[in-house]
TORPA-165350 format. One line per 10 residues: number of its first residue (from 0); their letters; for each residue x, y, z of N, C-alpha, C, O, CB. Coordinates in nm, 2 decimals, m for minus. Glycine has a CB too. Layout:
<atoms>
NUM> A> X:Y:Z:X:Y:Z:X:Y:Z:X:Y:Z:X:Y:Z | ...
</atoms>
This chain:
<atoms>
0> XXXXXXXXXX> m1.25:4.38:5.53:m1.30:4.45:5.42:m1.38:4.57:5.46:m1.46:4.56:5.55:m1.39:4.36:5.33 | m1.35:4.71:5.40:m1.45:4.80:5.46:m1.53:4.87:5.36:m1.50:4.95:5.27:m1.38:4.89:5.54 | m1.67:4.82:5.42:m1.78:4.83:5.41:m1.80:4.99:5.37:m1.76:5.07:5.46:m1.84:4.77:5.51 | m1.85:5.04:5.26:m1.94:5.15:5.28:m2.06:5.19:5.31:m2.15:5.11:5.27:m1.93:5.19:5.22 | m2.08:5.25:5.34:m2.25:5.28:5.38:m2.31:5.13:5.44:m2.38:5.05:5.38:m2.36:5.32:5.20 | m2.25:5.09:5.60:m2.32:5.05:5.63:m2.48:5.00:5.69:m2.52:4.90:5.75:m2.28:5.04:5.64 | m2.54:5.13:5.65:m2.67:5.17:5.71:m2.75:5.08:5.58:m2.85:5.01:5.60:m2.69:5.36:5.73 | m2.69:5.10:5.43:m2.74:5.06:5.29:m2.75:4.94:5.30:m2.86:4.87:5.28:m2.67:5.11:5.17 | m2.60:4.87:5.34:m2.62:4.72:5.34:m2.67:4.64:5.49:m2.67:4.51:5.49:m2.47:4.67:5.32 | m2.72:4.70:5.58:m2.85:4.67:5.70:m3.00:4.66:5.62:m3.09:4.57:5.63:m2.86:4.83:5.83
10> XXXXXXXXXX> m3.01:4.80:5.50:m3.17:4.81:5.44:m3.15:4.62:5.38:m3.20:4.51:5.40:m3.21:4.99:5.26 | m3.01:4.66:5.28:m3.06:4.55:5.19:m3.10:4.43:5.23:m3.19:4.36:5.18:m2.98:4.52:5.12 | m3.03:4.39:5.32:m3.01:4.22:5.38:m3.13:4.25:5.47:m3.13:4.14:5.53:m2.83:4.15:5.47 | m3.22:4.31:5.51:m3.35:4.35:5.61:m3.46:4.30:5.51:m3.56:4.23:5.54:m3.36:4.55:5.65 | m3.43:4.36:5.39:m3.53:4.34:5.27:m3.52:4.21:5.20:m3.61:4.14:5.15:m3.52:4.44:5.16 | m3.38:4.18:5.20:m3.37:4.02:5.16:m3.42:3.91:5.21:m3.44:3.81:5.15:m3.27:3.99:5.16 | m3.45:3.94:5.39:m3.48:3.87:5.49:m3.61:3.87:5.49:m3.69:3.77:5.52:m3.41:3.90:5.59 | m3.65:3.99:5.46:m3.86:3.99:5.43:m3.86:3.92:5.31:m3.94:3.82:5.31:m3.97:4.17:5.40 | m3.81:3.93:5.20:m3.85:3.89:5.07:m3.83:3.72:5.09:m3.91:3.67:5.02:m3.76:3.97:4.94 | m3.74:3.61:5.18:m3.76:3.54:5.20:m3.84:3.49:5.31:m3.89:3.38:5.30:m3.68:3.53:5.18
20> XXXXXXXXXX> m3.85:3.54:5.37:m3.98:3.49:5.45:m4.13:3.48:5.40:m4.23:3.42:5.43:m3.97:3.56:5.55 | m4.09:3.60:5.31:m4.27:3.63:5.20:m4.29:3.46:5.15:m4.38:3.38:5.15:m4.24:3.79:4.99 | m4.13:3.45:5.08:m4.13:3.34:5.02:m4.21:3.16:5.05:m4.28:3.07:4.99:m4.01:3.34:5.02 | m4.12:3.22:5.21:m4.11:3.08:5.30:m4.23:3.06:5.33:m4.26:2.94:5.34:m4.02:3.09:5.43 | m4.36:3.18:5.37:m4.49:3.18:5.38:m4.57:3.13:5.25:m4.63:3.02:5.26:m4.53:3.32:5.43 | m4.57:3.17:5.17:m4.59:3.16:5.02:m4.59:2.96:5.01:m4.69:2.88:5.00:m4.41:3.26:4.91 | m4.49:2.94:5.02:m4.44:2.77:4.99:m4.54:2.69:5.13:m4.61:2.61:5.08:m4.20:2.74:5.01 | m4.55:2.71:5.24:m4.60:2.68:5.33:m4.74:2.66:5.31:m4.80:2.55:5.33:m4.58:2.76:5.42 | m4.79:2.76:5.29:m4.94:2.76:5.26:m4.97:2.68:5.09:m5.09:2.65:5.05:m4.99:2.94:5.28 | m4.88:2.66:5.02:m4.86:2.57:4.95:m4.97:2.64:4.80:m5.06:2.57:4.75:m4.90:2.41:5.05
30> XXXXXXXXXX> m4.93:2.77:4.76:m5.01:2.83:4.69:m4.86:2.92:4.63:m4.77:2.97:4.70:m5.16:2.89:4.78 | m4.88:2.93:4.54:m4.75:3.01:4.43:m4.67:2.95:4.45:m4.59:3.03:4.51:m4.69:3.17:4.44 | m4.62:2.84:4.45:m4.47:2.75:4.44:m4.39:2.85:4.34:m4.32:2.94:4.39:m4.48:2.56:4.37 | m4.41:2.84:4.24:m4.30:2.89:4.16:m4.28:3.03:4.17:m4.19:3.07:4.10:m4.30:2.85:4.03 | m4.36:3.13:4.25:m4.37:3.25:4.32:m4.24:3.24:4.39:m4.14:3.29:4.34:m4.50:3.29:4.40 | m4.23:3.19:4.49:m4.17:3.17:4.59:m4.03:3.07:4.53:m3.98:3.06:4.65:m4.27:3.12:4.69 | m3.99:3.03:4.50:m3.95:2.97:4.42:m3.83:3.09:4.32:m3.71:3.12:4.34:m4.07:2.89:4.35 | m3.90:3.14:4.25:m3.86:3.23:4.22:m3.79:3.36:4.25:m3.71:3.43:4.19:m3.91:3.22:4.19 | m3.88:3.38:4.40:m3.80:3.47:4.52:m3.70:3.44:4.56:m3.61:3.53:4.56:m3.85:3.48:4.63 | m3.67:3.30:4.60:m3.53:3.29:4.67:m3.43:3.28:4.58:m3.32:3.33:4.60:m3.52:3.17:4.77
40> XXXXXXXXXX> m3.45:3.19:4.43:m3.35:3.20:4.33:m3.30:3.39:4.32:m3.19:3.43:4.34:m3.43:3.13:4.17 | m3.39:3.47:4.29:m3.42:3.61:4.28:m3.24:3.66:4.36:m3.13:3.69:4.32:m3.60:3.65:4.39 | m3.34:3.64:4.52:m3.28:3.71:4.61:m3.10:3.66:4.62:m2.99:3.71:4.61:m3.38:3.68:4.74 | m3.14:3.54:4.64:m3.02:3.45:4.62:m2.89:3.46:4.52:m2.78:3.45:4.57:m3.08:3.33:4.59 | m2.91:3.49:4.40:m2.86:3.55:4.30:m2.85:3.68:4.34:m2.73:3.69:4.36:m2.91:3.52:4.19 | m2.90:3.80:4.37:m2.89:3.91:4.37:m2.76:3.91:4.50:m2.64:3.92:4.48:m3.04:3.99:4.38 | m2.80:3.89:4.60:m2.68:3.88:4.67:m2.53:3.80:4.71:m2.44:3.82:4.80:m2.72:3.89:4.73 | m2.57:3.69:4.57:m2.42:3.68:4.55:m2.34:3.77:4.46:m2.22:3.80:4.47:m2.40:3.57:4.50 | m2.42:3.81:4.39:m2.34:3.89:4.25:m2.32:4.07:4.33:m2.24:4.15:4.28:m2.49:3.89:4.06 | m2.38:4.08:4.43:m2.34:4.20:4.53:m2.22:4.16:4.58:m2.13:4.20:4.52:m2.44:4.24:4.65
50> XXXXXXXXXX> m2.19:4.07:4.68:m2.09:4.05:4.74:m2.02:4.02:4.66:m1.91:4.08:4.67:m2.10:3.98:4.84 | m2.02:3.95:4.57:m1.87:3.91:4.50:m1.84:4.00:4.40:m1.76:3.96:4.32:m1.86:3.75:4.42 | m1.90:4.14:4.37:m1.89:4.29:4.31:m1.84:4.39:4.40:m1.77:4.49:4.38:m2.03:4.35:4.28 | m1.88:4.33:4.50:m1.82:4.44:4.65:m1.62:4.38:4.65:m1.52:4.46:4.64:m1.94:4.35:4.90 | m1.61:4.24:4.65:m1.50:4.18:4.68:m1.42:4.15:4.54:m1.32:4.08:4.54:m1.54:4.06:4.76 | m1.47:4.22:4.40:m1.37:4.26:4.29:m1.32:4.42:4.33:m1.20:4.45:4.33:m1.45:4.25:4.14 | m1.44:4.50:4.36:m1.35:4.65:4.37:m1.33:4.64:4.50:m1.31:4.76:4.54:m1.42:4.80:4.34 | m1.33:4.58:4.58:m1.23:4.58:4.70:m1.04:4.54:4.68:m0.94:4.60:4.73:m1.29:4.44:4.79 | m1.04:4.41:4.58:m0.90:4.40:4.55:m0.85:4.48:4.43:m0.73:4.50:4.41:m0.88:4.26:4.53 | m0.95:4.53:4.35:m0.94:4.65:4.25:m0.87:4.74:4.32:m0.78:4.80:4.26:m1.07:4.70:4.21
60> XXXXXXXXXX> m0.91:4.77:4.45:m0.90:4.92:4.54:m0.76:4.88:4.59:m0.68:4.96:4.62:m1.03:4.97:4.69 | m0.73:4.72:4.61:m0.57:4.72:4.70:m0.47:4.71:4.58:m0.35:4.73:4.61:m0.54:4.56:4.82 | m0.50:4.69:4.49:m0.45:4.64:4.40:m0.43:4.84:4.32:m0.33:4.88:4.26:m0.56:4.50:4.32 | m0.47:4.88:4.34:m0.46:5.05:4.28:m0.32:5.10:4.39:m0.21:5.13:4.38:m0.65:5.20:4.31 | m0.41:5.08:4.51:m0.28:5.14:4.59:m0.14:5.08:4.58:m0.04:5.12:4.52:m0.31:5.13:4.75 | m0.15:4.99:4.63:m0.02:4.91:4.56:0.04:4.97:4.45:0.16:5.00:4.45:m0.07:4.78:4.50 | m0.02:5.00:4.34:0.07:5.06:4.24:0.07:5.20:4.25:0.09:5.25:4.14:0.03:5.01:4.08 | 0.05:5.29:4.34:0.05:5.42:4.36:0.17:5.38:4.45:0.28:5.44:4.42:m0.09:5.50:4.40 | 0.19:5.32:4.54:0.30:5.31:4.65:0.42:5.21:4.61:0.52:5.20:4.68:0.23:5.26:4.80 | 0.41:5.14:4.50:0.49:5.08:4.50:0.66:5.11:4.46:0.74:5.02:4.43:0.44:5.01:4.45
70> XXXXXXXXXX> 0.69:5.26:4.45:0.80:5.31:4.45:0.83:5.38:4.53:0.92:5.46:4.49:0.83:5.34:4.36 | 0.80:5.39:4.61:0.81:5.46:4.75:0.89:5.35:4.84:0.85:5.24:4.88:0.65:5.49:4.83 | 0.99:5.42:4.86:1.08:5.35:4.95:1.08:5.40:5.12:1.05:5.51:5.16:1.24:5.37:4.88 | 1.10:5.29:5.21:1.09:5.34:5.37:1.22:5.33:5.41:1.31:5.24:5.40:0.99:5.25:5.47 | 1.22:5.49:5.46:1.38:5.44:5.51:1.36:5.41:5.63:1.24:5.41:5.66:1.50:5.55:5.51 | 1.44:5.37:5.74:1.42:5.33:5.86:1.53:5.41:5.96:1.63:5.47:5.92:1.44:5.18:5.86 | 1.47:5.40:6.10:1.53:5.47:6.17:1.67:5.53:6.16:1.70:5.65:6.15:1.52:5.43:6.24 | 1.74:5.41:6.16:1.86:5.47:6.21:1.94:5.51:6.08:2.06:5.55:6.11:1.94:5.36:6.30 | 1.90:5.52:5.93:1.95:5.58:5.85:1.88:5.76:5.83:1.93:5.84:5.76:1.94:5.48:5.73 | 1.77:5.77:5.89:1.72:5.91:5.94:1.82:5.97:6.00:1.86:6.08:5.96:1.61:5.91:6.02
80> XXXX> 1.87:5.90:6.14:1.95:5.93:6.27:2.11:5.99:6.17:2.17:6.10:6.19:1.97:5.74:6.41 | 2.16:5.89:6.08:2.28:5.92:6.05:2.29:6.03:5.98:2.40:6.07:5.98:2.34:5.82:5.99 | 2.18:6.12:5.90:2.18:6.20:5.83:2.15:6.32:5.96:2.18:6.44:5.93:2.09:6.16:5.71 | 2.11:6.30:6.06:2.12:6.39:6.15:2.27:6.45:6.22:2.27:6.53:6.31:2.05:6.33:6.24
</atoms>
């Protein structure tokens, strides 16, 4: 699958990874449960509904080409050669 801007998706999952650990500190020290709690549902949800948005217009995108190429025929060598 190719990724765009992978510099954007390094920030995000960098920030996802602090925002859960904020969390993980949060629950530990045993003060804002549902703070934290709420962070990882948060985060958790946010980056499923990314990736599985990334992996609709991904097959969106094979699924276009496909019907731009799908009447395009390949000829092959040696019917090139005979017309030579």
């Amino acid at each position: 699958m190719e990724l765009p801007g992978l510099r954007t998706w390094v920030v995000f999952y960098l920030i996802s990874f602090v925002v859960l650990l904020w969390a993980a500190f949060l629950s530990a020290q045993g003060v804002m449960l549902w703070v934290s709690l709420l962070l990882v549902i948060v985060i958790v949800g946010v980056n499923f509904v990314t990736v599985l948005n990334q992996l609709k217009a991904h097959a969106a995108r094979l699924e276009f080409q496909r019907e731009l190429t799908k009447d395009f025929e390949r000829k092959s060598v040696e019917e090139e050669e005979r017309k030579l």
